[in-house]
Every structure is written in structure tokens, then in C-alpha cells.
N, CA, C and O of each residue as an XYZ file, in Angstrom:
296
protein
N       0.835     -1.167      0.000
C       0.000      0.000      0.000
C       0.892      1.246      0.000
O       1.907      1.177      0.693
N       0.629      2.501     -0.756
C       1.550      3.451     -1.039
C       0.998      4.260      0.033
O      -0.228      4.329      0.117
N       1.741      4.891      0.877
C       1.776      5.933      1.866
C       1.899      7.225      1.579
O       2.133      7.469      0.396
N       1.774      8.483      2.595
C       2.471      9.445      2.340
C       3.769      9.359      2.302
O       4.121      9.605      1.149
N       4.385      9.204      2.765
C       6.040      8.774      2.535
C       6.854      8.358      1.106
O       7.914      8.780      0.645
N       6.165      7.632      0.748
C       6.194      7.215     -0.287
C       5.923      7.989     -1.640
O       6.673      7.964     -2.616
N       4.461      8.835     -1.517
C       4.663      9.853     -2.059
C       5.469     11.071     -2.104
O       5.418     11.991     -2.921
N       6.172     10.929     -1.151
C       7.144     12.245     -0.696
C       8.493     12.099     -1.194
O       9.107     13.062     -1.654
N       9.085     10.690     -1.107
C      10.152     10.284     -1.629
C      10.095     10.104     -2.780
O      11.223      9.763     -3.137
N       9.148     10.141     -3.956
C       8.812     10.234     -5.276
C       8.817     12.019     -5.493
O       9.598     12.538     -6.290
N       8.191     12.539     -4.966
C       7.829     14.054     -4.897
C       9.052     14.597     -5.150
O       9.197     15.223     -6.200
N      10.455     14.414     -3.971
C      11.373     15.428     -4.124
C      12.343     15.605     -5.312
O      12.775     16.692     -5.696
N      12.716     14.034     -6.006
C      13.212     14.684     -6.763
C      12.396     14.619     -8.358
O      12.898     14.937     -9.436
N      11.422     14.259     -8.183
C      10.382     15.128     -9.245
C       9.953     16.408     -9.140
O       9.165     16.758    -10.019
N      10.349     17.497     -8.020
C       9.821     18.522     -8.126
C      11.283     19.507     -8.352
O      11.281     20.706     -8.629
N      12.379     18.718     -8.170
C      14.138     18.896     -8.491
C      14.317     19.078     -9.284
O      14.832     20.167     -9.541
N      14.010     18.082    -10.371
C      14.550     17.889    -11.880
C      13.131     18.150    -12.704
O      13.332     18.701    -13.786
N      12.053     17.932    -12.478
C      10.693     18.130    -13.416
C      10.538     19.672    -13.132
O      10.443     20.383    -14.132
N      10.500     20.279    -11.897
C       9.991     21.572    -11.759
C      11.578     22.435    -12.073
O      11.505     23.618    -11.740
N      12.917     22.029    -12.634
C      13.654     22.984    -13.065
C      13.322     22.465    -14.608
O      13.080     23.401    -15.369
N      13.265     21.127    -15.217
C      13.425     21.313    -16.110
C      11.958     22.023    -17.143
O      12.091     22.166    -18.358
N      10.649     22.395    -16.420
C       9.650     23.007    -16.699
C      10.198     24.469    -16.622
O      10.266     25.215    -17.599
N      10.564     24.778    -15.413
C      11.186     26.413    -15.747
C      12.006     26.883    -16.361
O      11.945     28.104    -16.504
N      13.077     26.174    -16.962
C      14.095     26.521    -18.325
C      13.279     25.891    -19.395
O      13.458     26.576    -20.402
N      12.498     24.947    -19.646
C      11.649     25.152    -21.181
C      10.633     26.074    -20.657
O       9.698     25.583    -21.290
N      10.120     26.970    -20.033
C       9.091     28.366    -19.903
C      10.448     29.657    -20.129
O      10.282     30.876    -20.163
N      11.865     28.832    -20.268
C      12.215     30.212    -20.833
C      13.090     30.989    -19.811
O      13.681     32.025    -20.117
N      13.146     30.294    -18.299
C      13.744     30.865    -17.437
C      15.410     30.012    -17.215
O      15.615     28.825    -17.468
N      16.737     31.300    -16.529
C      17.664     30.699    -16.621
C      17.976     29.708    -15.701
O      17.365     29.576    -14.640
N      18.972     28.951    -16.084
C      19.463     27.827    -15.275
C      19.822     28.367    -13.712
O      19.404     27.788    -12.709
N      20.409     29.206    -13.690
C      20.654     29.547    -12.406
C      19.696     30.196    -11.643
O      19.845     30.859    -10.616
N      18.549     29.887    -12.359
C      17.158     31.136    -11.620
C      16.667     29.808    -10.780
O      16.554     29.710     -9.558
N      16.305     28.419    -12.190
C      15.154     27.642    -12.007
C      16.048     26.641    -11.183
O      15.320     25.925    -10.495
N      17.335     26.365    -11.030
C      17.890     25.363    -10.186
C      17.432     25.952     -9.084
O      16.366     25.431     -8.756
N      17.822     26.957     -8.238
C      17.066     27.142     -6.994
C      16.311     26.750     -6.519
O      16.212     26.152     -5.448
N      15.199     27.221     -7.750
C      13.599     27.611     -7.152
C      13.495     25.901     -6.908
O      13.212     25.418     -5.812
N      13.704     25.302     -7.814
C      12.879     23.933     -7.571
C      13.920     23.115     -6.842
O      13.746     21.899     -6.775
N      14.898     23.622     -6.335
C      15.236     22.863     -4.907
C      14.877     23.509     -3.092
O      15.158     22.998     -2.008
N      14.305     24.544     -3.364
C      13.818     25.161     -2.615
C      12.246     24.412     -2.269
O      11.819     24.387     -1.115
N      11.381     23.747     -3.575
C      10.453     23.490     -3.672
C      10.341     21.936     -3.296
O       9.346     21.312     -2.927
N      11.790     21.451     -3.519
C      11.831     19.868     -2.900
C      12.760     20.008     -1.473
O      13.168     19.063     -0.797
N      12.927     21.132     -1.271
C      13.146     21.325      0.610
C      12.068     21.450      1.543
O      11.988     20.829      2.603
N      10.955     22.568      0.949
C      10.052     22.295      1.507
C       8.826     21.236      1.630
O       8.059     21.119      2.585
N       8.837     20.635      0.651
C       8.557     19.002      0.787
C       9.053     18.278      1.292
O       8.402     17.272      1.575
N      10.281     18.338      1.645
C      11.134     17.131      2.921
C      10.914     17.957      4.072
O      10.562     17.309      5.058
N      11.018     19.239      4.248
C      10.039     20.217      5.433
C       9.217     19.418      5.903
O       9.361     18.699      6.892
N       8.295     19.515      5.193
C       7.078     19.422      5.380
C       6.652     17.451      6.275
O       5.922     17.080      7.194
N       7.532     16.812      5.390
C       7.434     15.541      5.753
C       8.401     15.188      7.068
O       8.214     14.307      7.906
N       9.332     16.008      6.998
C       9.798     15.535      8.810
C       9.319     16.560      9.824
O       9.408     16.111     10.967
N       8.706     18.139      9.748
C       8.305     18.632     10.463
C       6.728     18.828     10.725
O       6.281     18.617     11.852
N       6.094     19.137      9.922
C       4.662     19.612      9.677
C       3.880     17.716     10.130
O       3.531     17.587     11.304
N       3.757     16.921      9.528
C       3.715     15.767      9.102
C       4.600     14.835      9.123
O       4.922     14.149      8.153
N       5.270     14.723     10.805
C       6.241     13.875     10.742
C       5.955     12.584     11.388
O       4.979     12.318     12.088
N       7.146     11.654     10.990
C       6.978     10.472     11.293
C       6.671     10.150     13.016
O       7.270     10.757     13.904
N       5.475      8.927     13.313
C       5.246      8.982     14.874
C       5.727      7.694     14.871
O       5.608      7.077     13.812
N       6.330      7.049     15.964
C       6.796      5.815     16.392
C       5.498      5.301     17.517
O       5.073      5.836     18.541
N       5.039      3.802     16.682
C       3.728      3.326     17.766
C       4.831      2.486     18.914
O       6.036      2.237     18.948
N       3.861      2.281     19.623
C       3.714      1.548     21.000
C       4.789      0.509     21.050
O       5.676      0.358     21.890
N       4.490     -0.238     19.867
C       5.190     -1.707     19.549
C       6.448     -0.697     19.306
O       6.996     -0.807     20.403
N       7.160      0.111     18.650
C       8.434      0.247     18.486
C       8.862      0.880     19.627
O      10.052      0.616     19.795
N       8.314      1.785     20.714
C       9.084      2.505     21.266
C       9.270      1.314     22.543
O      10.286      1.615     23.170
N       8.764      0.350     22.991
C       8.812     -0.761     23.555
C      10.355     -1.202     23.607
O      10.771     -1.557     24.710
N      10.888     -1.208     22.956
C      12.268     -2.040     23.215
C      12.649     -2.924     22.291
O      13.852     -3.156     22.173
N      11.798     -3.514     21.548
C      12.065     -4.820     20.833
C      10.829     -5.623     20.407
O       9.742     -5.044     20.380
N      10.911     -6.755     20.116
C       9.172     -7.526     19.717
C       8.806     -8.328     20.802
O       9.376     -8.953     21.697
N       7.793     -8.128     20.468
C       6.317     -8.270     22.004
C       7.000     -9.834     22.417
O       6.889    -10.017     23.629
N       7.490    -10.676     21.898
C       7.575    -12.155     21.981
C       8.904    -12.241     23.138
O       9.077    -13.261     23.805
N       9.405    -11.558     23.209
C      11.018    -11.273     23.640
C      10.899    -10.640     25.199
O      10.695     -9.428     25.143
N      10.955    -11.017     26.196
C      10.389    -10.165     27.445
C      12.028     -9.555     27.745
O      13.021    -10.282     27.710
N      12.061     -7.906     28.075
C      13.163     -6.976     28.137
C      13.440     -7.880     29.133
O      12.806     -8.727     29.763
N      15.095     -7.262     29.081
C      16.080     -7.970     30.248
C      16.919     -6.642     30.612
O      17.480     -5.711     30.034
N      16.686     -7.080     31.828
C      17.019     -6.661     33.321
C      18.491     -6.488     33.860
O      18.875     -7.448     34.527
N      19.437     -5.402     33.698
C      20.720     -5.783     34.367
C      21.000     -5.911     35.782
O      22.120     -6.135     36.242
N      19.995     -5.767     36.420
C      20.299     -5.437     37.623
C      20.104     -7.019     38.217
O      20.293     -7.258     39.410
């Protein structure tokens, strides 16, 4: 099943290389449109570790898998 994540890691560098190479065929220079559209796949990795970031459930922040009972140094 495709996630947001998944869409996001498709997103950045399609919006890298598709959204510069759309703004130099509209005619704009290389050194204008490289920016812009890495600016535009920063704030999409923004967005996905801050705005919309990853949560760790129950089972991971646990220690290990449920089958395995934690051990004790003491």
C-alpha cells in the first residue's frame, strides 16, 4: 500500500529535476530555475519531517518484539 512517505520520496526529486526542467523550457535561466525547484523539494522534505512527521507506535518505542520479554541488568 503506497503511503504518504512514499509519495514524498517520489515528490522530491520530481519537483528537483521536473519543476527545473519546466522552468528553463518556460524560458527561465538555469541559475534562476535550479534554486527555485530545490527550494520546492526542501520544503517538501520540510514538510514531511516537520509539519507531518513520522510517529513511532507503541510496539516500536517498547524495546524490541512483544515475543522477547526486556532484560534486566540489575
Amino acid at each position: 500500500m503506497i503511503g504518504y512517505y512514499d509519495y514524498v520520496l517520489g515528490l522530491i526529486p520530481g519537483a528537483l529535476v521536473g519543476l527545473t526542467a519546466f522552468l528553463i523550457a518556460a524560458g527561465m535561466d538555469l541559475l534562476i530555475a535550479m534554486p527555485v525547484g530545490a527550494a520546492v523539494a526542501a520544503l517538501v522534505a520540510g514538510h514531511a519531517l516537520f509539519v507531518n512527521g513520522p510517529v513511532a507506535t507503541e510496539h516500536e518505542t517498547a524495546g524490541g518484539s512483544a515475543e522477547r520479554p526486556r532484560m534486566n541488568a540489575d
